[in-house]
PAKE-919111 format. One record per residue: residue number from 1; x, y, z of N, C-alpha, C, O in turn; chain. Coordinates in nm, 2 decimals, m for minus. Example, Ala and Ser with C-alpha at 12.3 -4.5 7.8 and 13.67 -1.06 7.14 Angstrom:
<pt 1,<1.32,m0.57,0.78>,<1.23,m0.45,0.78>,<1.32,m0.33,0.78>,<1.42,m0.33,0.85>,'A'>
<pt 2,<1.28,m0.22,0.71>,<1.37,m0.11,0.71>,<1.29,0.00,0.79>,<1.34,0.11,0.80>,'A'>
This chain:
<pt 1,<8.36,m1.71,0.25>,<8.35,m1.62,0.14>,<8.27,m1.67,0.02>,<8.21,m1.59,m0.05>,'A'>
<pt 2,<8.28,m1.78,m0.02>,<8.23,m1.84,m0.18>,<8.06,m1.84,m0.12>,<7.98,m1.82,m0.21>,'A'>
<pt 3,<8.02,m1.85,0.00>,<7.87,m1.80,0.00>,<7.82,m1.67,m0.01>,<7.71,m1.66,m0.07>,'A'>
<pt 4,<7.88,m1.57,0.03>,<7.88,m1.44,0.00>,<7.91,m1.43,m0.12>,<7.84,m1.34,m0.15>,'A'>
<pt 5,<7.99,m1.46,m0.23>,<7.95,m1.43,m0.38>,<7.85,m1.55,m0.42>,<7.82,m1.53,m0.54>,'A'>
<pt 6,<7.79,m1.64,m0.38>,<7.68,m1.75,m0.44>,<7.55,m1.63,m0.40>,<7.46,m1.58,m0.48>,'A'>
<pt 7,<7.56,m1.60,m0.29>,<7.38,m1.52,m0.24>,<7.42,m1.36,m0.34>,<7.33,m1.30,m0.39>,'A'>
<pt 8,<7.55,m1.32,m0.34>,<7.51,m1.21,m0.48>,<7.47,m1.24,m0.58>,<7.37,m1.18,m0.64>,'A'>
<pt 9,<7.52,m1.32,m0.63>,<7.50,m1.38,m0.78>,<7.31,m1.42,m0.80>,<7.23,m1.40,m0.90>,'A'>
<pt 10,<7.29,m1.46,m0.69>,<7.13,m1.48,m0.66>,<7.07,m1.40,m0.63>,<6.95,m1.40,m0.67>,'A'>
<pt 11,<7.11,m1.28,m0.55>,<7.05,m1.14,m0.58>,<7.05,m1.04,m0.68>,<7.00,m0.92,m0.67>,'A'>
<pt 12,<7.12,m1.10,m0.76>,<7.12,m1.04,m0.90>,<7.07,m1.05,m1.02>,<7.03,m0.98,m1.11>,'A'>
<pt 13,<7.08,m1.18,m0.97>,<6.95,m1.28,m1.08>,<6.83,m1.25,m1.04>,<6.76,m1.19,m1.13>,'A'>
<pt 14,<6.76,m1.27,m0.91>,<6.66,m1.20,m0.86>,<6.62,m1.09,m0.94>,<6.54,m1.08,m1.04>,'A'>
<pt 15,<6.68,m1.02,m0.88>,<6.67,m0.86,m0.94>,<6.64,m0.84,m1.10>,<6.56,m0.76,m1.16>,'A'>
<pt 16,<6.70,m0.91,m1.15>,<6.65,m0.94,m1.32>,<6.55,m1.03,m1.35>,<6.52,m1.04,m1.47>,'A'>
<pt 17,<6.51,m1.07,m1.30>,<6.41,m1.19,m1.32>,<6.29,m1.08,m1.28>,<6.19,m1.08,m1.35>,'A'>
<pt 18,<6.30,m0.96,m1.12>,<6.15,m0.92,m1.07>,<6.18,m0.78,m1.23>,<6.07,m0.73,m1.27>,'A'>
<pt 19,<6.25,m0.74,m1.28>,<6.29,m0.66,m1.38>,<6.18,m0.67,m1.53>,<6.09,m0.60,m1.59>,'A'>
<pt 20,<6.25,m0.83,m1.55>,<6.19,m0.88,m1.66>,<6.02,m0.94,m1.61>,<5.94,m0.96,m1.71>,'A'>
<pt 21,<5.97,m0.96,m1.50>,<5.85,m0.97,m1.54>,<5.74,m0.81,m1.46>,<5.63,m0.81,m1.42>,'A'>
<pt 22,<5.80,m0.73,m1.47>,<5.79,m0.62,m1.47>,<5.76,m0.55,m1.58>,<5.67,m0.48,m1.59>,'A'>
<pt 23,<5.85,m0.58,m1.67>,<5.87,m0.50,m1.84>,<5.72,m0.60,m1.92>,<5.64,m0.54,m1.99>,'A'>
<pt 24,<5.70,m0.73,m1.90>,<5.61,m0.82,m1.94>,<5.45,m0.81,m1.87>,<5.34,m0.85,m1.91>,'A'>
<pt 25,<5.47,m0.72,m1.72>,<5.32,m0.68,m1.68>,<5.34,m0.57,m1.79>,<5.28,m0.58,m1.89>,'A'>
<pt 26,<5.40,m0.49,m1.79>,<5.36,m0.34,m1.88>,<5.38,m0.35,m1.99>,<5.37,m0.25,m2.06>,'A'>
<pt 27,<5.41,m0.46,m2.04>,<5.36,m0.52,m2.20>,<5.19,m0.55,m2.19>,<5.10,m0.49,m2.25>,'A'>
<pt 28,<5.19,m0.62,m2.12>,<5.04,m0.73,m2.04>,<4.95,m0.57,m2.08>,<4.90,m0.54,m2.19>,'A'>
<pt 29,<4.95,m0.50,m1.96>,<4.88,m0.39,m1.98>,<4.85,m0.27,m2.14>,<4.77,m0.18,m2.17>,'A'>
<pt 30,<4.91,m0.30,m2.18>,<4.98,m0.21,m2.30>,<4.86,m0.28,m2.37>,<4.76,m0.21,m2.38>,'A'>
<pt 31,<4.88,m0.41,m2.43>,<4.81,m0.48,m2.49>,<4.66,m0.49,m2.47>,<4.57,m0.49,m2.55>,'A'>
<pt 32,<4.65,m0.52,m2.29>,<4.48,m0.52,m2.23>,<4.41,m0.35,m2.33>,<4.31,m0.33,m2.39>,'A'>
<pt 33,<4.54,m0.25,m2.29>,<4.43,m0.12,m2.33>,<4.43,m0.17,m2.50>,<4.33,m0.22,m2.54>,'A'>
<pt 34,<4.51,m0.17,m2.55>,<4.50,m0.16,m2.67>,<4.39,m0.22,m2.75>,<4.35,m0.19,m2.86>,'A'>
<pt 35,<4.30,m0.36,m2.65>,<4.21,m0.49,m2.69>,<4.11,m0.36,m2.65>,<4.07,m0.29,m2.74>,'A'>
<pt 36,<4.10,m0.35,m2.54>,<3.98,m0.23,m2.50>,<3.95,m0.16,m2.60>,<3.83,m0.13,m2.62>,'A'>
<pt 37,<4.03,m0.13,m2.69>,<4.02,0.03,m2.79>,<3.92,m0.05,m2.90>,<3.83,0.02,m2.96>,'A'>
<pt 38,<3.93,m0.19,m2.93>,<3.88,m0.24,m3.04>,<3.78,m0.27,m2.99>,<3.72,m0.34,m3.07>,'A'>
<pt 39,<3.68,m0.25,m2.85>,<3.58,m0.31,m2.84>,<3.47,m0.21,m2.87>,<3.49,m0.09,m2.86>,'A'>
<pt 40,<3.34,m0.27,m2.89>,<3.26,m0.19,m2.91>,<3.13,m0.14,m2.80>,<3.06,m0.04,m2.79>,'A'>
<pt 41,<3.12,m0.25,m2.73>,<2.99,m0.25,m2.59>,<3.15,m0.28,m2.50>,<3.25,m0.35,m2.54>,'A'>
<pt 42,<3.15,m0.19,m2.38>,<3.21,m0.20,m2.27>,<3.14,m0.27,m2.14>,<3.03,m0.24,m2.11>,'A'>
<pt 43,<3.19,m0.34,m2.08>,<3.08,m0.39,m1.97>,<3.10,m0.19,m1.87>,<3.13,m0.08,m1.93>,'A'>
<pt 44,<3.05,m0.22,m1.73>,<3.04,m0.12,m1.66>,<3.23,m0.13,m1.60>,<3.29,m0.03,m1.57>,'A'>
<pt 45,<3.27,m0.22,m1.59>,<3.42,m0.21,m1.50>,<3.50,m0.14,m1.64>,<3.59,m0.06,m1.59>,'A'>
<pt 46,<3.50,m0.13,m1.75>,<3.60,m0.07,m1.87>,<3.55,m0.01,m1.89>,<3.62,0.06,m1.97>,'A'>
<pt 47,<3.43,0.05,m1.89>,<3.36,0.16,m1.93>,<3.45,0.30,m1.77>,<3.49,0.41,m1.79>,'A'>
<pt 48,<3.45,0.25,m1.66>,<3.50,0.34,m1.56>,<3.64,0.33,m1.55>,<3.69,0.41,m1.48>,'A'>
<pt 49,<3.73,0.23,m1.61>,<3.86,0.24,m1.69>,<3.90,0.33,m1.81>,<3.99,0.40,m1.83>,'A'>
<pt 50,<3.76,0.30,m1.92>,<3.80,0.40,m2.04>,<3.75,0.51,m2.04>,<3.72,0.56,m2.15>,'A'>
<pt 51,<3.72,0.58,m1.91>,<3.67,0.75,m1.95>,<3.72,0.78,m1.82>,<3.70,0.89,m1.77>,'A'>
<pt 52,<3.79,0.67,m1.74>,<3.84,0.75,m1.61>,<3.77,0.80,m1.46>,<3.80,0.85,m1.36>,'A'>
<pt 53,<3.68,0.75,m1.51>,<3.57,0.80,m1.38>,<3.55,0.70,m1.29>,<3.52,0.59,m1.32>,'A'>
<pt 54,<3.57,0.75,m1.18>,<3.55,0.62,m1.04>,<3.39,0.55,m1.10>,<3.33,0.58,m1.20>,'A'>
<pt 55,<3.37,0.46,m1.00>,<3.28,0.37,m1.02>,<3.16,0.39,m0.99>,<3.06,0.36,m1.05>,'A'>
<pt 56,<3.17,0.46,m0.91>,<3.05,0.54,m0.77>,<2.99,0.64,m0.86>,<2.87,0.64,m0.88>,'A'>
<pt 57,<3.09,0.74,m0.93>,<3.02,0.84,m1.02>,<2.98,0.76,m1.20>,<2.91,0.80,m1.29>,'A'>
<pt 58,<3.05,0.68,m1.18>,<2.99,0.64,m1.34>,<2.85,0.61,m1.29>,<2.76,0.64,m1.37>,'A'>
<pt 59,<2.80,0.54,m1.17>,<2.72,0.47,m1.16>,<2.64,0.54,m1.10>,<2.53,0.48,m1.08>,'A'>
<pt 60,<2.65,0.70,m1.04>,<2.56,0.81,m1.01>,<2.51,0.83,m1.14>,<2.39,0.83,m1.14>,'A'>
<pt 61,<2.55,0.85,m1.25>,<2.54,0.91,m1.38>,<2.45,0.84,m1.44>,<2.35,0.88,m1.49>,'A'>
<pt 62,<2.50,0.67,m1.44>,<2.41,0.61,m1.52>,<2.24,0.60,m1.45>,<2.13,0.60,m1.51>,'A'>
<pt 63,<2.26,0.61,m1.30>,<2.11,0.60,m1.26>,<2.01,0.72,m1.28>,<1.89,0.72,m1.26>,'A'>
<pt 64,<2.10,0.85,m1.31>,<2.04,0.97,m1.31>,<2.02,1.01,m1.44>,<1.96,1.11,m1.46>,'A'>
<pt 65,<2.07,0.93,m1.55>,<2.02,0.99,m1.68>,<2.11,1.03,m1.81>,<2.10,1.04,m1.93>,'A'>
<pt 66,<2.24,1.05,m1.70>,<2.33,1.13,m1.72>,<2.44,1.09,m1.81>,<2.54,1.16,m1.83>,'A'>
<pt 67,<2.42,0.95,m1.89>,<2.53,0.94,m1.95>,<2.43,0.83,m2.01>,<2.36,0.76,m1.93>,'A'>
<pt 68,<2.45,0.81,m2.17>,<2.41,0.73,m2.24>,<2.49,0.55,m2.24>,<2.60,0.51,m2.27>,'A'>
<pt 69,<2.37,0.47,m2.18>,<2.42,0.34,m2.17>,<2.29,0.23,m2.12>,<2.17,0.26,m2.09>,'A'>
<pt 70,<2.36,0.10,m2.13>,<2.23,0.00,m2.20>,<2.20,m0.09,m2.08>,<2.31,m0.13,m2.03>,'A'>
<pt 71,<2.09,m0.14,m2.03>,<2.06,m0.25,m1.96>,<1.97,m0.35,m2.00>,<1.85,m0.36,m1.96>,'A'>
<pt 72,<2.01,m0.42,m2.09>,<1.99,m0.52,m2.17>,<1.90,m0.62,m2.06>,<1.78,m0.60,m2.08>,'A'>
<pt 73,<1.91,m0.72,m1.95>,<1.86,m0.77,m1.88>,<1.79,m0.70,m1.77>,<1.73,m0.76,m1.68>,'A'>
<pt 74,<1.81,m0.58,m1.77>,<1.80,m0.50,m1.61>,<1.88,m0.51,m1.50>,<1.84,m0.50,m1.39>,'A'>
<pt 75,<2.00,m0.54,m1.54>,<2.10,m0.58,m1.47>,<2.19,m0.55,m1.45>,<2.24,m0.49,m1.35>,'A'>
<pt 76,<2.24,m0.58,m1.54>,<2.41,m0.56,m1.57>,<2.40,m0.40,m1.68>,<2.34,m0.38,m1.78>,'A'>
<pt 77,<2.48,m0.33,m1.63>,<2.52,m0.19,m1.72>,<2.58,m0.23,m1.87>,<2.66,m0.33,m1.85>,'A'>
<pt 78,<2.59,m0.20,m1.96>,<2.68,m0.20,m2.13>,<2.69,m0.05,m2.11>,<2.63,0.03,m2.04>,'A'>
<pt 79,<2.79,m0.05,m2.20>,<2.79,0.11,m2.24>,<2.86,0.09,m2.43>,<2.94,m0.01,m2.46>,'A'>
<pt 80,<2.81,0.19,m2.52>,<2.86,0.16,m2.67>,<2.99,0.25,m2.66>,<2.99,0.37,m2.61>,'A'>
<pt 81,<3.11,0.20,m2.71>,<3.25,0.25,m2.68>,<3.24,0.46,m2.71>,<3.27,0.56,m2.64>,'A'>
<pt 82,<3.17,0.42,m2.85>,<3.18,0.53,m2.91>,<3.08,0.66,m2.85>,<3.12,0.77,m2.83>,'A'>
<pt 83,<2.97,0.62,m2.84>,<2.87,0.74,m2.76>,<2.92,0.77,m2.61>,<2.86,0.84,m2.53>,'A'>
<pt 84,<3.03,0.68,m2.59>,<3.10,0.74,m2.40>,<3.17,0.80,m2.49>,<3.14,0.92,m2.48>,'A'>
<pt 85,<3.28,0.79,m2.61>,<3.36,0.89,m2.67>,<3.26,1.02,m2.70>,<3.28,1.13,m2.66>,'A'>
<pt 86,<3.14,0.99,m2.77>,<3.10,1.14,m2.79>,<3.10,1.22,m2.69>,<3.14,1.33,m2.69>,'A'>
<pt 87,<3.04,1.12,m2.57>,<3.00,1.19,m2.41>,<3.09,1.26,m2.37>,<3.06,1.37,m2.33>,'A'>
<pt 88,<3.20,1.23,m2.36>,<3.37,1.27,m2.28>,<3.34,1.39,m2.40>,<3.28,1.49,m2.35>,'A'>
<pt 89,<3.37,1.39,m2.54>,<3.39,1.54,m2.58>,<3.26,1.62,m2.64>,<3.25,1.68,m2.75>,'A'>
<pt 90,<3.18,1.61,m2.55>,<3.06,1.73,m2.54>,<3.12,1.85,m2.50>,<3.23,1.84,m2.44>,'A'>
<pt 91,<3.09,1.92,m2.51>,<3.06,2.10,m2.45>,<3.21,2.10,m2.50>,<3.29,2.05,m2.42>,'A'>
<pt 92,<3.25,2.15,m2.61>,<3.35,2.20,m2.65>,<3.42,2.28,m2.60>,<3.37,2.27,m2.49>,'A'>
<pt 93,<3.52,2.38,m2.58>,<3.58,2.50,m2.52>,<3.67,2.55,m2.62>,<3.79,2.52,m2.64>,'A'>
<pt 94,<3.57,2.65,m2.70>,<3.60,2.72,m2.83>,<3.78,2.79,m2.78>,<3.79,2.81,m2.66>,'A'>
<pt 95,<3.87,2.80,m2.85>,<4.01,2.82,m2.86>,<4.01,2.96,m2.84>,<3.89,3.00,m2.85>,'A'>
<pt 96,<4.11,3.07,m2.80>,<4.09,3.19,m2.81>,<4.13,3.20,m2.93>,<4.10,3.31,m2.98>,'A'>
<pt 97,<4.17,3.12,m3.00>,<4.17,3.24,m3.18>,<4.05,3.18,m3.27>,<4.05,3.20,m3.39>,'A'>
<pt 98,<3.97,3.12,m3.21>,<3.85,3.08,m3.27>,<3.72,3.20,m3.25>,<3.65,3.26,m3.33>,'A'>
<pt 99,<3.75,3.19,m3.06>,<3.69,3.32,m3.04>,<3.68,3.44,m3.11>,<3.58,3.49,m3.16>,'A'>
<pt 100,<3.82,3.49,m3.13>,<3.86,3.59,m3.20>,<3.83,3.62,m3.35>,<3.81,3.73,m3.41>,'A'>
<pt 101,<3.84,3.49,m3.40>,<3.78,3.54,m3.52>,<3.66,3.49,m3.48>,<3.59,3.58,m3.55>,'A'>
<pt 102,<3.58,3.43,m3.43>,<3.41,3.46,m3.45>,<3.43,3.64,m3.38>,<3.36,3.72,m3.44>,'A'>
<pt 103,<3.47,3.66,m3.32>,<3.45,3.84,m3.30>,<3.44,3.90,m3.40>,<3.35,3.99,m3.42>,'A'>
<pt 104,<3.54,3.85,m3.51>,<3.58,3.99,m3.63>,<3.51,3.95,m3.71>,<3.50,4.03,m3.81>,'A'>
<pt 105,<3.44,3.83,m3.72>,<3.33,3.81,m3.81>,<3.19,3.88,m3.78>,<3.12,3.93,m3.87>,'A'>
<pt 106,<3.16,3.88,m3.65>,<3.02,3.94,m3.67>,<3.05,4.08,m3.61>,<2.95,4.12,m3.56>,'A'>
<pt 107,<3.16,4.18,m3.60>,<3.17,4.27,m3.61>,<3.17,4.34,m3.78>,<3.13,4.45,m3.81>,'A'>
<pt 108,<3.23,4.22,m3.89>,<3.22,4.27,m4.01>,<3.11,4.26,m4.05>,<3.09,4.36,m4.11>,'A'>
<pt 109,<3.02,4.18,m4.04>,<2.87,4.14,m4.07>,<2.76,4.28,m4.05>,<2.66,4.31,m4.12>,'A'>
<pt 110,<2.82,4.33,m3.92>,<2.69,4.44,m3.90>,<2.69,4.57,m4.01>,<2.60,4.66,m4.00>,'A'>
């Protein structure tokens, strides 16, 4: 019996130990985004982290034109934090009460 309460006692501790460095990766990560936010040139691997787009399509985009970003040596991709932020919020999608009143405006106008 005293080994069967020694291997619980160690499976309990276990269990707190895989707990706590669990809570300390999603600290880890928490902090990784939060360094990201302050940077200003993204390499190409955080640049398809910070707008969410697989790798394959960031990298369709960058060869087609399609998204503003830098090849400093001819090599390696940069991207500037802020012009991928403009990029992500291009082409707006006006609100319906924005709509609405641009309606009742140029209905009063005529």
């Amino acid at each position: 019996m005293p080994f069967l309460a020694s291997s619980s006692v160690l499976c309990i501790v276990f269990n707190q130990s895989n707990m706590e460095n669990n809570n300390i990766e999603d600290r880890l990560e928490r902090i990784e985004s939060l360094l990201l936010r302050q940077q200003n040139v993204l390499s190409f691997d955080q640049a398809s982290e910070h707008t969410g787009l697989s790798k394959s399509y960031l990298y369709k985009l960058t060869s087609s034109g399609g998204i503003p970003c830098y090849k400093p040596n001819g090599k390696h991709i940069y991207f500037n934090r802020v012009e991928l932020d403009n990029w992500l919020l291009r082409n707006r999608k006006a609100t319906s009460e924005e709509i609405e009143e641009e309606a009742i405006n140029r209905i009063t106008l005529r």
